[in-house]
Structures are given as C-alpha cells and as structure tokens.
TORBAKOL-161859 format. One record per residue: x, y, z of N, C-alpha, C, CB in turn; residue number from 0. Coordinates in Angstrom, 1 decimal. Glycine has a CB too. Example, Ala and Ser with C-alpha at 12.3 -4.5 7.8 and 13.67 -1.06 7.14 Angstrom:
BEGIN
ATOM;n_c1;n_c2;n_c3;ca_c1;ca_c2;ca_c3;c_c1;c_c2;c_c3;cb_c1;cb_c2;cb_c3;resi
ATOM;13.2;-5.7;7.8;12.3;-4.5;7.8;13.2;-3.3;7.8;11.3;-4.5;9.0;0
ATOM;12.8;-2.2;7.1;13.7;-1.1;7.1;12.9;0.0;7.9;14.1;-0.6;5.7;1
This chain:
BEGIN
ATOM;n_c1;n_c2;n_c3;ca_c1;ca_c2;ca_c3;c_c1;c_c2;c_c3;cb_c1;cb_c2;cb_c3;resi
ATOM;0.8;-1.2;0.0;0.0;0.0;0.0;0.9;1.3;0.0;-0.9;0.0;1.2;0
ATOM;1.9;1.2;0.5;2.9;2.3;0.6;3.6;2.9;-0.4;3.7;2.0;1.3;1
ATOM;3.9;1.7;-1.3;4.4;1.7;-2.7;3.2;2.6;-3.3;4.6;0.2;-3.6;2
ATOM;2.4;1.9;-3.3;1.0;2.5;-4.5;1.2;4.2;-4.0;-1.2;1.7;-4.2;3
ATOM;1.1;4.2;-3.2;0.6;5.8;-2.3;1.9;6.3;-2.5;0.2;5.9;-0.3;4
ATOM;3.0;6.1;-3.0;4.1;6.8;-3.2;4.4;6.8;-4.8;5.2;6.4;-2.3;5
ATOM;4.0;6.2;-5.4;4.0;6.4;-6.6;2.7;6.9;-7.4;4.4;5.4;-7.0;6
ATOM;1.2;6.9;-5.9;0.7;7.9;-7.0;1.1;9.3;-7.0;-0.9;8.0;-7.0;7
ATOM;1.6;9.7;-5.7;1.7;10.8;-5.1;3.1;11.9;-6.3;2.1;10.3;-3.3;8
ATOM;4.0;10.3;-6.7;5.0;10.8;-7.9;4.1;11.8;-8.6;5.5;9.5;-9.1;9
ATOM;3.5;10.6;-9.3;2.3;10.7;-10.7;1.8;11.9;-10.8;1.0;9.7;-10.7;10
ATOM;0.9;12.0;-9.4;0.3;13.1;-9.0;1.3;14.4;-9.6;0.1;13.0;-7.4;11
ATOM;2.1;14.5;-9.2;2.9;15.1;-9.3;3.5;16.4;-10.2;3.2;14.3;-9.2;12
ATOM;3.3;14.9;-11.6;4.3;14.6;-12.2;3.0;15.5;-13.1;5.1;13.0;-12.4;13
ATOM;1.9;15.1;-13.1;0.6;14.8;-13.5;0.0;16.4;-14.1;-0.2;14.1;-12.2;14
ATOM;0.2;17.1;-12.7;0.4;18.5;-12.6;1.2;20.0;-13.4;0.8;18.4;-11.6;15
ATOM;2.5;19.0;-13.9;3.6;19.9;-14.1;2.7;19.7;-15.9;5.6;19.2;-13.6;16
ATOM;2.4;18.3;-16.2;2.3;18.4;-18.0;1.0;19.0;-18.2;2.2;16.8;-18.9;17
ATOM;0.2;18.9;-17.1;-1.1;19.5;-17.1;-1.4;21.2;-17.0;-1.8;19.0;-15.9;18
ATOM;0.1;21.6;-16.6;0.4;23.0;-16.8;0.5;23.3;-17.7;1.2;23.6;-16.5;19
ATOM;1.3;22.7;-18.7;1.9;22.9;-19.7;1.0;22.8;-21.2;3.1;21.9;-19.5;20
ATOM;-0.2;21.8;-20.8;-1.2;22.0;-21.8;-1.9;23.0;-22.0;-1.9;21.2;-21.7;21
ATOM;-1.9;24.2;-23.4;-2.6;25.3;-23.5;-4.0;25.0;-23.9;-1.9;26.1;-24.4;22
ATOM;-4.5;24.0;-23.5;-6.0;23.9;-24.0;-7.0;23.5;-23.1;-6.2;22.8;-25.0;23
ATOM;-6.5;23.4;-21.8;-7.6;23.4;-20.5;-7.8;25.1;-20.2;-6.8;22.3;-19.0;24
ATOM;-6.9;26.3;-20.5;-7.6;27.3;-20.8;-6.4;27.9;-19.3;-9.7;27.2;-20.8;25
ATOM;-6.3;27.1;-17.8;-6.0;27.2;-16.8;-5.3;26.0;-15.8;-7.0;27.7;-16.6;26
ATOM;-4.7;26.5;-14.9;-3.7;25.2;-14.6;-4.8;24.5;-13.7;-2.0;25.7;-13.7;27
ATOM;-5.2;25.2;-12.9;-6.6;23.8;-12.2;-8.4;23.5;-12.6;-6.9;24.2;-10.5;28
ATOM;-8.2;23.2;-14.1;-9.4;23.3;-14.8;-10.2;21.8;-14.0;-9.0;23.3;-16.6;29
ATOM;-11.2;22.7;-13.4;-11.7;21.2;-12.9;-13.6;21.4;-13.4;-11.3;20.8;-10.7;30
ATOM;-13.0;21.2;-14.4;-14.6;20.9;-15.5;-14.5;18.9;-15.2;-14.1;21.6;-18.1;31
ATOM;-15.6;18.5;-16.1;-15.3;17.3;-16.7;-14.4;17.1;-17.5;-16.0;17.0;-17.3;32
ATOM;-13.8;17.7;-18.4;-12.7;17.0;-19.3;-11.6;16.8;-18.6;-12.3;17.8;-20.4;33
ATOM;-11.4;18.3;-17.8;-9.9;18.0;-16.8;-9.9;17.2;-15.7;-9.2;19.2;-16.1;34
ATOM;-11.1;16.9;-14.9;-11.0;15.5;-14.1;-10.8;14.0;-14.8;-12.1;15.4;-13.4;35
ATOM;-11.3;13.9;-15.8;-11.2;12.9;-16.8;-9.6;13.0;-17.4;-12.5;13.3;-18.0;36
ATOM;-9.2;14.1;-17.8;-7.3;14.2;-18.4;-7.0;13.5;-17.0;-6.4;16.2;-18.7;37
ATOM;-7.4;14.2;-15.9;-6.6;14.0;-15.1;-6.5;12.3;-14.5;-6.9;15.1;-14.1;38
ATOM;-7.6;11.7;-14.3;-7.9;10.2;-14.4;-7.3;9.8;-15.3;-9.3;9.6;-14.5;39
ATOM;-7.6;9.6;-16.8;-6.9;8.7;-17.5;-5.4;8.6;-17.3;-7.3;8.9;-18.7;40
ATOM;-5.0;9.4;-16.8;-3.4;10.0;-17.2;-2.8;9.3;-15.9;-3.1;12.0;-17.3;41
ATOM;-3.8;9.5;-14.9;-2.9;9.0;-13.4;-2.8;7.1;-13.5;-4.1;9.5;-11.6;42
ATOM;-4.5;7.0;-14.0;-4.2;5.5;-14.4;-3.2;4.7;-15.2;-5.1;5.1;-15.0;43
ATOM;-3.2;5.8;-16.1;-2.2;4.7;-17.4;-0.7;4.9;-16.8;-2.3;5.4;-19.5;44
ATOM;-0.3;5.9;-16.3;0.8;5.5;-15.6;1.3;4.8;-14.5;1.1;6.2;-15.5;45
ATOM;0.0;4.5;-14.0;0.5;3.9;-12.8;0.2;2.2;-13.5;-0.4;4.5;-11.3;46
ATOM;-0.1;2.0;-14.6;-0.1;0.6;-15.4;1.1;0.7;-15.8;-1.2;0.3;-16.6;47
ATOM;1.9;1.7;-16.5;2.9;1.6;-17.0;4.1;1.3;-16.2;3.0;2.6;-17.7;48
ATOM;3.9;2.5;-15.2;4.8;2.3;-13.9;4.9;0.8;-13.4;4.2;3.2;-12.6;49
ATOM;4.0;0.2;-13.1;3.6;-0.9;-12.8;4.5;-2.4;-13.7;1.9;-0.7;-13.1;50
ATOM;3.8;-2.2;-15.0;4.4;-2.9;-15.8;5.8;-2.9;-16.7;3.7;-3.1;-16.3;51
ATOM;6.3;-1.7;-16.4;8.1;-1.8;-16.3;8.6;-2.3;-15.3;8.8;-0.6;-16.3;52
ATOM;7.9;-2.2;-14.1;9.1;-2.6;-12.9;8.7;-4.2;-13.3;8.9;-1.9;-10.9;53
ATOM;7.6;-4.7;-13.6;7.6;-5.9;-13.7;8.5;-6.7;-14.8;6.5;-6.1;-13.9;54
ATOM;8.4;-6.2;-15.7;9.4;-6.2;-17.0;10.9;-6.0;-16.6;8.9;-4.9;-18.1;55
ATOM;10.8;-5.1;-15.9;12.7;-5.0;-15.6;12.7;-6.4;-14.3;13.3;-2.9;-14.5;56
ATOM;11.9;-6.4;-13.4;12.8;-7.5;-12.5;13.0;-9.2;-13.0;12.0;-7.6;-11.0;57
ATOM;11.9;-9.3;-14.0;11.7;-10.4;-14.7;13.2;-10.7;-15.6;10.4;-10.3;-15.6;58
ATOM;13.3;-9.3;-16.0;14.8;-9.8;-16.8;15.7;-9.1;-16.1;15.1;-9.5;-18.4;59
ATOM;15.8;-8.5;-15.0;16.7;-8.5;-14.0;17.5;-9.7;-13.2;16.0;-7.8;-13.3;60
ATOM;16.1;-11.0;-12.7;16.2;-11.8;-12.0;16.8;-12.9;-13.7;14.6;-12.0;-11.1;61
ATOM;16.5;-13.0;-14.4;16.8;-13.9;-15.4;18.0;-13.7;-15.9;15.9;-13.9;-16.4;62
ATOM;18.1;-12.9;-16.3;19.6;-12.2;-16.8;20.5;-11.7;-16.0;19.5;-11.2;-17.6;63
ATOM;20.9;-11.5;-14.2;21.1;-11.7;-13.7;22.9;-11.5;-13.7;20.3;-12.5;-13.5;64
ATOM;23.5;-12.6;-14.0;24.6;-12.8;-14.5;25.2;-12.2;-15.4;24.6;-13.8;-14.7;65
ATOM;24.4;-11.4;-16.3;25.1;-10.7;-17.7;24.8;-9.0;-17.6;24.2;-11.4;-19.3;66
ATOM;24.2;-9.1;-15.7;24.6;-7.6;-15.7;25.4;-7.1;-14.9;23.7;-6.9;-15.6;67
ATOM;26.4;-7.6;-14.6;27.6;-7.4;-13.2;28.1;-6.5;-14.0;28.9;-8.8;-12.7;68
ATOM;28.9;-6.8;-15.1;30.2;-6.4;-15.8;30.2;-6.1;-17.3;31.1;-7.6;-15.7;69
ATOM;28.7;-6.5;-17.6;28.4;-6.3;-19.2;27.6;-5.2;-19.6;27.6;-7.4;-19.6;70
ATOM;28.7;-4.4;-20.6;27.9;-3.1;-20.8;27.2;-2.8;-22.1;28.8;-2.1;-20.6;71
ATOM;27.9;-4.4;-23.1;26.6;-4.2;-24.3;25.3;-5.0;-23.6;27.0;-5.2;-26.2;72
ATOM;25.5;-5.6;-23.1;23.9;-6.4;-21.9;23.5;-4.9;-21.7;24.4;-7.5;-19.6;73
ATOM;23.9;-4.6;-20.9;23.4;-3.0;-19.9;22.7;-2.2;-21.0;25.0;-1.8;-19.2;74
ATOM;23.4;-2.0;-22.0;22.6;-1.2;-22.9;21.8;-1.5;-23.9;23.2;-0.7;-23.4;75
ATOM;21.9;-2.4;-24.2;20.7;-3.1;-25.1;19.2;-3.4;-23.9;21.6;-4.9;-25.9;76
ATOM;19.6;-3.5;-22.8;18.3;-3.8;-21.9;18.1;-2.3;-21.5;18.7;-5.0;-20.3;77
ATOM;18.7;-0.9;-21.8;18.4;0.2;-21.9;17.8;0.2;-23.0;19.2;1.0;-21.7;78
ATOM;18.4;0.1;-24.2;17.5;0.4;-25.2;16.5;-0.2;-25.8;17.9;0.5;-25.9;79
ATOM;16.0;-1.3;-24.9;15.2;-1.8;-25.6;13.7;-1.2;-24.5;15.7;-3.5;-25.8;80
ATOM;14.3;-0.5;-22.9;13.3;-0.5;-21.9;13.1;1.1;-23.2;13.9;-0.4;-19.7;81
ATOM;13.8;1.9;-23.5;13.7;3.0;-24.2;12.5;3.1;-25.0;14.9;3.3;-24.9;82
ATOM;12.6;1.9;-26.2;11.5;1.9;-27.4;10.1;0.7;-26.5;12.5;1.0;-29.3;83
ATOM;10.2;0.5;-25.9;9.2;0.4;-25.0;8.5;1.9;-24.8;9.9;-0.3;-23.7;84
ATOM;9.1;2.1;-23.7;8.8;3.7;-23.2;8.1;4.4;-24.7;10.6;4.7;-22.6;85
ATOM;8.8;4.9;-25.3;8.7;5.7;-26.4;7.4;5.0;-27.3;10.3;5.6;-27.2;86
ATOM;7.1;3.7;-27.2;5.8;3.1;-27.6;4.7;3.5;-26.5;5.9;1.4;-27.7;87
ATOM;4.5;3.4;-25.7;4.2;3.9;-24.5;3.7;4.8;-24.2;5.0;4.0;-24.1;88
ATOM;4.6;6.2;-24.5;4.1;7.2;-24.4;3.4;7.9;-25.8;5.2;7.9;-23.8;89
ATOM;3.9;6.7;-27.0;2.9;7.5;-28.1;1.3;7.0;-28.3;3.7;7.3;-29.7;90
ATOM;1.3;6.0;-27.3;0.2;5.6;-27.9;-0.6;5.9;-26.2;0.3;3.8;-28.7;91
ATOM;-0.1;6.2;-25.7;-0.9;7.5;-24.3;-1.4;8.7;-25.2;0.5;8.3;-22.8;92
ATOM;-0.2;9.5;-26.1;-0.2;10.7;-26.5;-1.7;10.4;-27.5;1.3;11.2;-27.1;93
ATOM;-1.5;9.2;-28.2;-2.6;8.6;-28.8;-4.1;8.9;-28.9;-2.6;7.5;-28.4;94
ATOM;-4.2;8.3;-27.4;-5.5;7.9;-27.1;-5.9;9.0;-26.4;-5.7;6.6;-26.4;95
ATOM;-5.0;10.2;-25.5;-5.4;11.4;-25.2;-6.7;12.5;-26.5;-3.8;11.8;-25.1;96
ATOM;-5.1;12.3;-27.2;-5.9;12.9;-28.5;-6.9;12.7;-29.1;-5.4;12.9;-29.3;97
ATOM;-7.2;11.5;-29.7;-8.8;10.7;-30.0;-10.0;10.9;-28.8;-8.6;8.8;-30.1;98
ATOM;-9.8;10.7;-27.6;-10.4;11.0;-26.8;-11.1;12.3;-26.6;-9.8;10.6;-26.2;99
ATOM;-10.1;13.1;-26.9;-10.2;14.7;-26.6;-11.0;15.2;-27.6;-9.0;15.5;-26.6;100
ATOM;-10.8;14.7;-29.0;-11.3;14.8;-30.0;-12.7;14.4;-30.0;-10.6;14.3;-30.9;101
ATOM;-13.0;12.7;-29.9;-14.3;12.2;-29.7;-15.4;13.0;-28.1;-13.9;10.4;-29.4;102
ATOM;-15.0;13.0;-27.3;-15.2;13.4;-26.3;-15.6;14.8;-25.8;-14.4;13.0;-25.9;103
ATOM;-14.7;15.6;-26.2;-15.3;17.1;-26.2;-14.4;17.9;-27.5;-15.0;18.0;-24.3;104
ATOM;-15.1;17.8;-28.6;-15.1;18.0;-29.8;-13.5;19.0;-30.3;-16.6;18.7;-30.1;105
ATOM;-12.6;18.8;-29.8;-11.1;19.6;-29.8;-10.6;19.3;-31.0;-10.0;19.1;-28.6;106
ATOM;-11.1;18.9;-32.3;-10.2;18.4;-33.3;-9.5;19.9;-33.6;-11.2;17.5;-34.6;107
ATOM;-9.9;21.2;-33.8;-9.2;22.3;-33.9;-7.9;22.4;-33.1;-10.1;23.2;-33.7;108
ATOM;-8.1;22.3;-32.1;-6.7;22.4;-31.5;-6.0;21.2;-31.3;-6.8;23.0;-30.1;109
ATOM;-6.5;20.4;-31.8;-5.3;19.5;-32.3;-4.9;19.1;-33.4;-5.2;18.7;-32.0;110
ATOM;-5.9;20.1;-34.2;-5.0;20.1;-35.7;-4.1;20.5;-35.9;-5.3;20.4;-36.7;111
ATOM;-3.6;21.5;-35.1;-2.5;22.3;-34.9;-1.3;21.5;-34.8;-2.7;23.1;-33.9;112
ATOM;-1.5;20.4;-34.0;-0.3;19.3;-33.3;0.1;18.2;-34.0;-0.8;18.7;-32.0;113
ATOM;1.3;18.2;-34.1;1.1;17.0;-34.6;1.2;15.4;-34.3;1.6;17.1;-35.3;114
ATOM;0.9;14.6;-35.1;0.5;13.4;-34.6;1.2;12.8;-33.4;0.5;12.5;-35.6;115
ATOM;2.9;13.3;-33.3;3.3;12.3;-33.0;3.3;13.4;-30.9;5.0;11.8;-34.3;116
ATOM;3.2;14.7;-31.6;2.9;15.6;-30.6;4.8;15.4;-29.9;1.2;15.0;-29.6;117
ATOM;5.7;16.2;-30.1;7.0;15.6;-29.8;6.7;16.2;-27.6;8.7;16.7;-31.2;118
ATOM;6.2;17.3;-27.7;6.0;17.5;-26.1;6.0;16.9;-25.3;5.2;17.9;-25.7;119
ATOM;4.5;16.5;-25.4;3.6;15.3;-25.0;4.4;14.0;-25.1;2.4;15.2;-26.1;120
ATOM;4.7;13.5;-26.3;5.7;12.3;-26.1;6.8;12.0;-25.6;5.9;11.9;-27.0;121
ATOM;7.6;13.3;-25.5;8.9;13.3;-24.3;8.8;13.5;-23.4;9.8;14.0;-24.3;122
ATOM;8.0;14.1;-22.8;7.6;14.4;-21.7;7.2;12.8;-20.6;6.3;15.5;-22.2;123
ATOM;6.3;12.2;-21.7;5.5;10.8;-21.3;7.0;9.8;-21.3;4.0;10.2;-22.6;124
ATOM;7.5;10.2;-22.2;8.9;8.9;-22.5;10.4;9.1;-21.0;9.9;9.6;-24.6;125
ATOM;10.5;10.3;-20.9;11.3;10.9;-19.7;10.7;10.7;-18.1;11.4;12.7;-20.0;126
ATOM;9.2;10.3;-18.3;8.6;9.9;-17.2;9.0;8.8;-17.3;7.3;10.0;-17.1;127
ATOM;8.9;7.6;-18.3;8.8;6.6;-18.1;10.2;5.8;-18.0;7.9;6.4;-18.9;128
ATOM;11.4;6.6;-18.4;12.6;6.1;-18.1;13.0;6.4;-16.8;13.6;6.4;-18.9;129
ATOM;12.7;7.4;-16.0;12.4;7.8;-14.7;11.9;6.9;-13.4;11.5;8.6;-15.0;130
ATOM;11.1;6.3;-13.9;10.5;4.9;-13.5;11.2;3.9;-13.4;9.7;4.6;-14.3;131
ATOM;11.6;3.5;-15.1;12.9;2.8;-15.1;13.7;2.9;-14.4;13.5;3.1;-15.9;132
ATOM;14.6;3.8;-14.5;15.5;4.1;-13.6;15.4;4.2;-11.9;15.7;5.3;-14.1;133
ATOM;14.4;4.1;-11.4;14.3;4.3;-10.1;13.8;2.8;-9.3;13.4;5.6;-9.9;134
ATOM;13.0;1.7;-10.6;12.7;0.6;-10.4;14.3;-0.4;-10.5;11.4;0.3;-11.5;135
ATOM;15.2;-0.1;-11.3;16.3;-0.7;-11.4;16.7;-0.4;-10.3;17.0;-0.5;-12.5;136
ATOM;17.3;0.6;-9.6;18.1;1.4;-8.4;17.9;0.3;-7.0;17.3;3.2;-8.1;137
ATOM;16.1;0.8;-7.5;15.6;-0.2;-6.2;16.0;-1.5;-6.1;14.2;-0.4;-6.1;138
ATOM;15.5;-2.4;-7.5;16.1;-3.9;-7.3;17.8;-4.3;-7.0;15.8;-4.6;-8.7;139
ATOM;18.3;-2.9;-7.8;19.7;-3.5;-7.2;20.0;-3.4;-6.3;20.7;-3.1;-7.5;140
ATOM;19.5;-2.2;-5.3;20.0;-2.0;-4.4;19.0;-2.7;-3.0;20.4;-0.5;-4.6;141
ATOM;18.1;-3.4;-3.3;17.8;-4.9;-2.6;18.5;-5.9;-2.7;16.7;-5.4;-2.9;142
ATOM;18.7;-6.2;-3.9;19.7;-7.4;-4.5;20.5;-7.3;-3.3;20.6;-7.1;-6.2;143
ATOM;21.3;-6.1;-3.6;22.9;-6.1;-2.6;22.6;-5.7;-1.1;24.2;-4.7;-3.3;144
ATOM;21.9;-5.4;-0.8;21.2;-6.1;0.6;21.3;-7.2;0.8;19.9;-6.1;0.7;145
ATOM;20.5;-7.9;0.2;20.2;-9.3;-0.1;21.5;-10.2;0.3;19.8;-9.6;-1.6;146
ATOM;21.7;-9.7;-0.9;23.7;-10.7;-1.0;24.2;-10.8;0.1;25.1;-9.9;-1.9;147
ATOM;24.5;-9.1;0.8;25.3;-8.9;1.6;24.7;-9.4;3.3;25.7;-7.5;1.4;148
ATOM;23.4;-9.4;3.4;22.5;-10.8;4.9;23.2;-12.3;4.0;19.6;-10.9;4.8;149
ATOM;23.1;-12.5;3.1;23.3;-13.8;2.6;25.0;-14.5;2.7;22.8;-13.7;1.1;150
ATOM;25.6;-13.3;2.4;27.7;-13.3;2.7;27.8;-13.3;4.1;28.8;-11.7;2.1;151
ATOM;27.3;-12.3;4.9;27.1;-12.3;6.8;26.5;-13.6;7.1;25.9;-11.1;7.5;152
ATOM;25.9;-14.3;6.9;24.9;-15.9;7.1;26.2;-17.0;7.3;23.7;-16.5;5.4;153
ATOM;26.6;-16.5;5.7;27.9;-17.7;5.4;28.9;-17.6;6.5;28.8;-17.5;3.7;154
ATOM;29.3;-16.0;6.6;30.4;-16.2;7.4;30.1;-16.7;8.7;31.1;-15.0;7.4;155
C-alpha cells in the first residue's frame, strides 16, 4: 500500500507539471469534466505503465542476472530496448489522449494544430517513463545487494 501511495503521489505530481503545460484546458486547475477525466486517465495509465516496467525490468533483471555485473553491451541493449518500449508507450498514451479529446469534447481544432506524433507530449511521457525505469532498477539493485550482503554475513 505504501508503494502505490508513493507512486501515485509521484504521478500526481508529475501529472500536474504536464497539465500546466497544456494550452487547452484554458487554466492550470481546470476542474470541468474534461480535466478531471485528463486528469484520471493519465494517473491510471501511468501507474499501469509504472507498474508494468518494474515488472518487465525484475523479470529480466532476475533472469539475466549474471550478464549484468560487468556487461555493458547487456546493460545497454536492456536500456534500449526499456527506451523503445517507453517511447511506444508514451505515443500511444499521447494517442488515445488525443482521440479521446477529439471524440469526447469536440477539440479536433486544437489539435490540428499538433502533430500526430505531438513531440512535447511524447517526451515528456517517455522521460517519465525512463524515470521509472530508472528508479525501479536502483531499487532492485540496491535490494539485490542487501540481499547478497544478509546472505555473505549468514555464510560467514
């Protein structure tokens, strides 16, 4: 429960700063329907994403294990591959934002302006999501070596 409550509280957060940054809610605490709704879909899908990278990283953390002590084409290929993940990720958030916004409360004008791939919006969502990355890896290592080091104290 502590986890969840600290990573919505990230989100939250995080949630706020891009919600500033969007010129089409008019105001930074637009609390109509659309902006409680931006603001729901957005906390959810990250906290699925959040969710399912750290699952994705410890699975091949724990499996691959051995090929990340000392190995730095390992290291980076399991970066770049968490990267175009992310970068899928955040475009197809940026996606369904947009269709939504469009279907939902009729915005196709201001987002014709944007384009598809919306580069803001998608770096913004992609820098979150290596963020994540990055702080889900930190954590497992730095349990791991916890771990090890109750487990080397045992032996001795």
């Amino acid at each position: 429960m502590r986890k969840f409550l600290v990573q919505f509280i990230v989100i939250f957060l995080i949630h706020l700063i891009i919600k500033a940054g969007d010129y089409t809610f008019g105001n930074f605490f637009d609390f109509t329907r659309r902006g409680i709704l931006f603001s729901t879909f957005f906390i959810s899908y990250a906290l699925i994403i959040w969710n399912l990278s750290e699952t994705f990283n410890h699975y091949f953390l724990k499996k691959y294990e051995r090929q990340f002590d000392n190995n730095k084409v390992f290291n980076s290929l399991f970066f770049l591959i968490h990267f175009i993940y992310g970068f899928i990720a955040s475009f197809i958030l940026n996606y369904l934002y947009r269709q939504g916004d469009i279907l939902l409360y009729d915005m196709r004008e201001a987002w014709d302006q944007i384009p598809l791939l919306n580069p803001e919006l998608t770096l913004s969502l992609l820098t979150m999501y290596m963020m994540f990355f990055t702080l889900s890896s930190y954590s497992y290592i730095n349990l791991k070596r916890k771990d090890d080091q109750l487990k080397l104290q045992k032996l001795k």
